[in-house]
KEGUTI-107892 format. One line per field, with one value per atom (N, C-alpha, C): x, y, z. Coordinates in Angstrom, 3 decimals. Each point is the difference from the previous one (the first is absolute). Example, Ala and Ser with C-alpha at 12.3 -4.5 7.8 and 13.67 -1.06 7.14 Angstrom:
<drenkols>
px: 13.190|-0.890|0.900|-0.350|0.820|-0.770
py: -5.690|1.190|1.200|1.050|1.190|1.090
pz: 7.800|0.000|0.000|-0.720|0.060|0.730
</drenkols>
This chain:
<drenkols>
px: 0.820|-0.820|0.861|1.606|0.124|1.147|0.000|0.817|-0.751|-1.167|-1.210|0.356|-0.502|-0.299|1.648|1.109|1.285|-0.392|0.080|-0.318|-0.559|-1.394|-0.535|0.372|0.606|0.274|1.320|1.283|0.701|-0.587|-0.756|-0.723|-0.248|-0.778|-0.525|1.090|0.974|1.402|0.307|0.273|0.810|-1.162|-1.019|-0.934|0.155|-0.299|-0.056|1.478|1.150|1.338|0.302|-0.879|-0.146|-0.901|-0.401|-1.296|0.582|0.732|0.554|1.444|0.491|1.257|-0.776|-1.296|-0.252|-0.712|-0.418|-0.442|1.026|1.480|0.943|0.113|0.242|0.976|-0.862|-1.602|-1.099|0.594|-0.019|0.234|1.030|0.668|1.109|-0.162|0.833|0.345|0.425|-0.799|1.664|1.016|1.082|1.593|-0.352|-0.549|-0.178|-0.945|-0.203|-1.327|1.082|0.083|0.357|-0.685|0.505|-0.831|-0.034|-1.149|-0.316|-0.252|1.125|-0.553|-0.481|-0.792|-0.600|-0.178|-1.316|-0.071|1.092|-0.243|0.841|1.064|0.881|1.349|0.889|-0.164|0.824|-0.126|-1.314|-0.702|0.880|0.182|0.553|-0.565|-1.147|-0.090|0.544
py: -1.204|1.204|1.264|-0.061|1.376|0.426|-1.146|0.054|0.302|0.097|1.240|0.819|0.757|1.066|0.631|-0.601|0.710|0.090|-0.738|-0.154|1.154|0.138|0.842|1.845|0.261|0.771|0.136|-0.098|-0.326|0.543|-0.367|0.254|1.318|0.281|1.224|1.217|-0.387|1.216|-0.164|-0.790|-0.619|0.981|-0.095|0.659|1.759|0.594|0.836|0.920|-0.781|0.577|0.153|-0.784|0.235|1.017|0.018|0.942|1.737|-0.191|1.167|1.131|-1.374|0.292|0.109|-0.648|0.462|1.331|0.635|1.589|0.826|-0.560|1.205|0.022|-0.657|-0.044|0.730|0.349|0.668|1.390|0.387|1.580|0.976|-0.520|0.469|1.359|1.071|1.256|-0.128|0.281|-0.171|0.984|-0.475|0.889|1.298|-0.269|1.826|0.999|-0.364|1.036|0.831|1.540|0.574|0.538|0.380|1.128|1.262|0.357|1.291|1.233|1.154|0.603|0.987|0.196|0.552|1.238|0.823|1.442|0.980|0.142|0.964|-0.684|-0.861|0.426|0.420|1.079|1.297|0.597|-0.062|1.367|-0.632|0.753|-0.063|1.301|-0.755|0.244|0.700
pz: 0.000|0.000|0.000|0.726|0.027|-1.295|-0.546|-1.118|-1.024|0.067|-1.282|0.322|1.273|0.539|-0.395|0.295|-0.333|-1.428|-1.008|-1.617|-0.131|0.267|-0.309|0.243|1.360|0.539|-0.899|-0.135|-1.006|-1.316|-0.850|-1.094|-0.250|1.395|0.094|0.085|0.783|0.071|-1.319|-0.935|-1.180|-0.818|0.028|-0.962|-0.157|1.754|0.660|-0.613|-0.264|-0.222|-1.366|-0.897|-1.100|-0.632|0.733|-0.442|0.587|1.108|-0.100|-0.810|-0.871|-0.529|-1.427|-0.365|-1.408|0.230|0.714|0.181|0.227|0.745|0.247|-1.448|-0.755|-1.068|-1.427|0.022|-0.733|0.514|1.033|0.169|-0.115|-0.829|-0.641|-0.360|0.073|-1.457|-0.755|-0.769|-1.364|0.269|-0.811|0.445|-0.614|-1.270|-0.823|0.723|1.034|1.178|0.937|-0.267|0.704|1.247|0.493|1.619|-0.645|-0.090|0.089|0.929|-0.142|1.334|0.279|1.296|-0.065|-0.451|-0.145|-0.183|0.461|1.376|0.995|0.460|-1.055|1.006|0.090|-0.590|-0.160|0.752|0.499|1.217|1.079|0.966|1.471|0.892|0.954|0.948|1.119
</drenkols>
């Protein structure tokens, strides 16, 4: 019995870790995206 419950639990991290390395890897920038800045920062306060 507790050798499912590991299986399964197992599975679930194994799934869980996959599922989070295929979303880091979607949110990418592309390299040609600069920062744009702002309006005022020239102004000084």
């Amino acid at each position: 019995m507790w050798i499912i419950v590991l299986i399964v639990a197992f599975l679930f991290v194994l799934g869980a870790a996959l599922l989070l390395l295929r979303s880091a890897n979607t949110g990418k920038i592309p390299e040609n995206v600069q920062a744009q800045p702002y309006q005022n920062d020239e102004e000084e306060d």
